[in-house]
C-alpha positions in Angstrom: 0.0 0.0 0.0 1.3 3.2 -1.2 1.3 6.0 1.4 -0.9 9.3 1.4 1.0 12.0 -1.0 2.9 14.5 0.0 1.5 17.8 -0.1 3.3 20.3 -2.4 3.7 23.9 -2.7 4.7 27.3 -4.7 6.6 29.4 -2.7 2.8 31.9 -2.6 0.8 28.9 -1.3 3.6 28.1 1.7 3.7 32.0 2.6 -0.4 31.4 2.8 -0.1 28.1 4.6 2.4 29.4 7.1 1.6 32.8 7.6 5.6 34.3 6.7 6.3 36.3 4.0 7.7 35.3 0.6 10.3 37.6 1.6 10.9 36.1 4.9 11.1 32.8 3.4 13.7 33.6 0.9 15.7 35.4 3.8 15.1 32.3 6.1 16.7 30.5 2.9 19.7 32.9 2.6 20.9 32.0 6.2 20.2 28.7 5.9 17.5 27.6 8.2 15.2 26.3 5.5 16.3 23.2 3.9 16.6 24.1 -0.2 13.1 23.4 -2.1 13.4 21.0 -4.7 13.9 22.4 -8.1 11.2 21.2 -11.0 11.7 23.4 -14.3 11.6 26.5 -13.7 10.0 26.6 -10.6 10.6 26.0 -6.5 8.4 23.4 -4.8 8.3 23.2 -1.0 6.8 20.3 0.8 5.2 19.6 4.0 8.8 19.7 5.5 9.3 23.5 5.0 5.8 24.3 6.7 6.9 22.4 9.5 9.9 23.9 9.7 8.3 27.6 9.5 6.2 26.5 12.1 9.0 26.0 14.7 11.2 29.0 13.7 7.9 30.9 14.5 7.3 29.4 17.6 11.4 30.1 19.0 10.9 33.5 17.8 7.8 34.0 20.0 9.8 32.6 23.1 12.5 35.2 22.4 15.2 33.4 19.9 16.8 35.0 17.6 17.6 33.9 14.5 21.2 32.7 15.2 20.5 30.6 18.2 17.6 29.1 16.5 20.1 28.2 13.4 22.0 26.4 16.5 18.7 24.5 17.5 17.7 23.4 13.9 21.2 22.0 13.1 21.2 20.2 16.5 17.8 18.9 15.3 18.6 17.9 11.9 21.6 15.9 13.7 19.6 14.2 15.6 19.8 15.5 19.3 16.2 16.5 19.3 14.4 19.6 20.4 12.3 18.3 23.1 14.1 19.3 26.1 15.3 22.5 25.4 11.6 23.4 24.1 10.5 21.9 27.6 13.0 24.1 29.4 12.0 26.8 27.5 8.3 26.0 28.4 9.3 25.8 32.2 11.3 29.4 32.4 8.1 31.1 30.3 5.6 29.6 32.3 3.8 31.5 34.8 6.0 32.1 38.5 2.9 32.8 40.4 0.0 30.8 41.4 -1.8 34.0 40.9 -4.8 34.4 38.0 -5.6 37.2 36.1 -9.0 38.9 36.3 -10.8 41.1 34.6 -12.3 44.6 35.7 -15.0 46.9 34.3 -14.3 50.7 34.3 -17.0 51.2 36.2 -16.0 49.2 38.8 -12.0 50.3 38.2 -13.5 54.1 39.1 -15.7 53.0 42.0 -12.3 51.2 43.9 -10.6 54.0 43.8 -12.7 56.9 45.2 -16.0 56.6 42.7 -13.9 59.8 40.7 -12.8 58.7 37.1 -8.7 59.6 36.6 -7.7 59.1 32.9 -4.0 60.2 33.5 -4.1 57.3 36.5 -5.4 54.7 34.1 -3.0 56.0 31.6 -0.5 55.3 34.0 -1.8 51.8 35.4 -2.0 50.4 31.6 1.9 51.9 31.2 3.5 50.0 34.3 0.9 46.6 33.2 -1.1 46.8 36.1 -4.0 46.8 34.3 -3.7 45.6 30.1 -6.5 47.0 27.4 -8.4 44.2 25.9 -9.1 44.4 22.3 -12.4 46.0 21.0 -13.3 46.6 24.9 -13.0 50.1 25.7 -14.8 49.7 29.1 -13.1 46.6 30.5 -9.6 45.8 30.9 -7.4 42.8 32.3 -5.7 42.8 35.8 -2.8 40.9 35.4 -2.2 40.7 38.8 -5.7 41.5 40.7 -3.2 41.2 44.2 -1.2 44.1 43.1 -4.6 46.3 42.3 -5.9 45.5 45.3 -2.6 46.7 47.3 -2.7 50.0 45.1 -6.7 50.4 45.9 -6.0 49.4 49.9 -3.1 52.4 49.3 -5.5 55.5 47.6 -8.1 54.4 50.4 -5.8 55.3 53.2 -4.7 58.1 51.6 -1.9 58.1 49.2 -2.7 59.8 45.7 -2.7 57.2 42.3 0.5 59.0 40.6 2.1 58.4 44.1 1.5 55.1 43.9 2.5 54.4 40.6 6.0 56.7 41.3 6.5 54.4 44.4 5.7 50.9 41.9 8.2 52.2 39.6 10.7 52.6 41.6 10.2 49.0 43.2 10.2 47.2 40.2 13.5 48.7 39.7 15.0 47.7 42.9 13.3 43.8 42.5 14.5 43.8 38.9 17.7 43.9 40.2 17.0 41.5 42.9 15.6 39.1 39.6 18.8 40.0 38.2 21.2 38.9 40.7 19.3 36.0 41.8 19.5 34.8 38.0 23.4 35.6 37.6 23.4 34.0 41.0 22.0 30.4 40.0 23.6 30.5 36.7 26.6 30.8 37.7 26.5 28.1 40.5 23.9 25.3 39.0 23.1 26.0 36.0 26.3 26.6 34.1 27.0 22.9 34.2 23.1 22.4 32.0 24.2 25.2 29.5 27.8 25.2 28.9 27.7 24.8 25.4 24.8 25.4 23.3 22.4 24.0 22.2 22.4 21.9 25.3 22.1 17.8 25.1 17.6 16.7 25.4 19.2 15.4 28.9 20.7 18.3 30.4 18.0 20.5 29.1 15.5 18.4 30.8 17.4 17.8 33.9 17.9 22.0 34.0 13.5 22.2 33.3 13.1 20.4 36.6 16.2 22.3 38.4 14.2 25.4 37.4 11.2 23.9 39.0 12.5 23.3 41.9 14.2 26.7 42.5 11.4 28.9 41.5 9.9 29.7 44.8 13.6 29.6 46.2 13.6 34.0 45.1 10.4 34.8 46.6 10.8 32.8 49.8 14.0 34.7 50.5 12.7 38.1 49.6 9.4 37.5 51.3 12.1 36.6 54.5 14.4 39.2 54.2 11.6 42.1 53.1 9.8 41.0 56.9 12.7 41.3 59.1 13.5 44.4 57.3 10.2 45.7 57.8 10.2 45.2 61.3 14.0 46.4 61.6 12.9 50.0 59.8 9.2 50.1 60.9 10.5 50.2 64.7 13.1 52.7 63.9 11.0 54.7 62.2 8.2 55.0 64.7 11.1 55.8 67.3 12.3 58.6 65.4 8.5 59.9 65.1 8.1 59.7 69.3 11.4 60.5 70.1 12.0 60.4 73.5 8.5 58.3 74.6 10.1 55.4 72.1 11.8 52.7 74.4 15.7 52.8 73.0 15.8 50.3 69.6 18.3 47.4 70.0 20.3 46.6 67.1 23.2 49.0 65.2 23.9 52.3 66.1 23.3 55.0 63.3 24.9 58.3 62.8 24.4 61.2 60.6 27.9 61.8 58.6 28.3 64.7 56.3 29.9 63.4 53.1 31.3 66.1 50.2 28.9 67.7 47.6 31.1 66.0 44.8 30.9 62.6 46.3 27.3 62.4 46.7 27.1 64.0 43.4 29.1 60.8 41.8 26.8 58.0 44.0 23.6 59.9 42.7 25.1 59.3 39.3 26.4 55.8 39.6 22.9 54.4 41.7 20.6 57.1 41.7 19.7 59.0 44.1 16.9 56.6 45.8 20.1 53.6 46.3 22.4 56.3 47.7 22.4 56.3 51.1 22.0 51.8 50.7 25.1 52.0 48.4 27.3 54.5 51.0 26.4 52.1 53.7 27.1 48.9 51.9 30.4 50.2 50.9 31.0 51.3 53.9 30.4 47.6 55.6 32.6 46.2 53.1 35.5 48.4 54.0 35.4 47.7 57.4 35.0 44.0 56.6 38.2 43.9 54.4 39.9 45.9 56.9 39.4 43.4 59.5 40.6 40.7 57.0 43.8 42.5 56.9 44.4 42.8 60.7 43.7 39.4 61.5 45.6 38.1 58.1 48.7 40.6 59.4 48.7 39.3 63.0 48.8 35.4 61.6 45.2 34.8 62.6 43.5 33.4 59.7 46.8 32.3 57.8 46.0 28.4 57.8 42.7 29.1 56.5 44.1 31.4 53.5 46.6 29.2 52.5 43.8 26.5 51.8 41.5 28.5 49.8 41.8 27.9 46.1 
């Protein structure tokens, strides 16, 4: 029994059937990740292989590839290591890292949580940071992404705090926990999951074996900023409220704190390098660290920690 045909196509019909451009497919062609069409006459004819092919280069490009990585992933394909595992991986790190679902909210109800008064230039500003996304031909609904975070920001403008405050204050927190993000990733990387992608495109084993690593150390970054941002909390909260009673505050355990006066130029130069909202975080951090490697030196001068030193690679 003779199988079913194989479908065939003009270079027009595979443009149609895929939904690239003639031009695209030619430039996919040009840098090679498009195997040549077979050559009848005069013309090109494409087979069932090329869509399938165009179908996967659009689906990389929608998880962020570009076109030279993906040129990586084909040829590993084509020589047989398989995509399956680094498409799961990718599948793992593009998934969702919250348990939290979306929701949707009317404008009606948008204006009535947040004082009953409608604030264009607020939503304007909502829709800009993502809090709330525009959904397409529904000018009087939009999507919450988060319906946690609009809830915080409502709780927020009901105790008092104007909507352009809040937003100022959100974009400056996403800026400080992108950098947390940031670090925690360079973080990992470096110590588990440079051994899963040392070379690229990664073996269907170790890109399977780094999908479940990434499972298991998802909720590792918000556990530890959830930690961390309650003893702070309490740490600053307490100080704070001290320096609001003064004297009728009992005295706060913990570091002592001092006001030093530092030169115009220097704070000038911090401002530049962090910004000025890090500033005083950054002069105190450096600080630390200088009187942490000056107590190295002491005790690594006075034969202290020698042993140990030696032993370290």
């Amino acid at each position: 029994m003779s199988g079913q045909p194989t479908a065939e196509y003009r270079i027009e019909d595979l443009a149609h059937q895929s939904g690239a451009t003639v031009r695209t497919i030619r430039a996919y062609q040009d840098r090679g990740l498009l195997p040549k069409p077979e050559r009848r006459g005069r013309s090109n004819v494409y087979g069932d292989t090329h869509l399938a092919r165009l179908h996967q280069i659009a689906a990389l490009l929608d998880r962020g590839y570009t076109l030279a990585s993906i040129k990586e992933l084909l040829e590993a394909w084509d020589a047989g290591k398989g995509l399956g595992g680094v498409l799961g991986l990718v599948a793992e790190v593009n998934g969702p890292w919250t348990d939290e679902k979306a929701d949707r909210i009317s404008r009606a109800e948008l204006d009535e949580r947040f004082g009953g008064k409608p604030d264009d230039e607020a939503v304007e500003d909502a829709v800009e940071l993502g809090v709330l996304e525009r959904i397409p031909g529904r000018d009087d609904e939009f999507l919450v992404p988060s319906p946690q975070e609009l809830a915080v920001a409502a709780e927020l403008h009901a105790a008092g705090v104007p909507l352009l405050a809040i937003s100022g204050h959100l974009r400056e927190l996403r800026g400080q926990v992108e950098h947390i993000a940031t670090r925690f990733l360079e973080f990992t990387t470096e110590h588990v999951f440079a051994r899963y992608l040392g070379h690229r495109p990664p073996t269907d084993a170790e890109a399977a074996e780094a999908a479940e690593m990434v499972r298991r150390l998802r909720p590792l970054a918000q556990q530890t900023v959830d930690a961390e941002l309650a003893r702070a909390m309490q740490t600053f909260a307490t100080r704070h409220l001290q320096q609001h009673l003064g004297a009728a505050a009992p005295p706060m355990p913990g570091p002592e704190s001092e006001i030093v006066s530092l030169p115009e130029e220097t704070m000038r130069a911090v401002r530049g390098l962090v910004g000025s909202a890090n500033a005083a975080a950054f002069i105190a951090a450096a600080a630390e660290r200088e009187v942490q490697s000056r107590t190295l030196d002491s005790l690594a001068s006075n034969g202290l920690i020698s042993g140990e030193l030696d032993q370290m690679p």
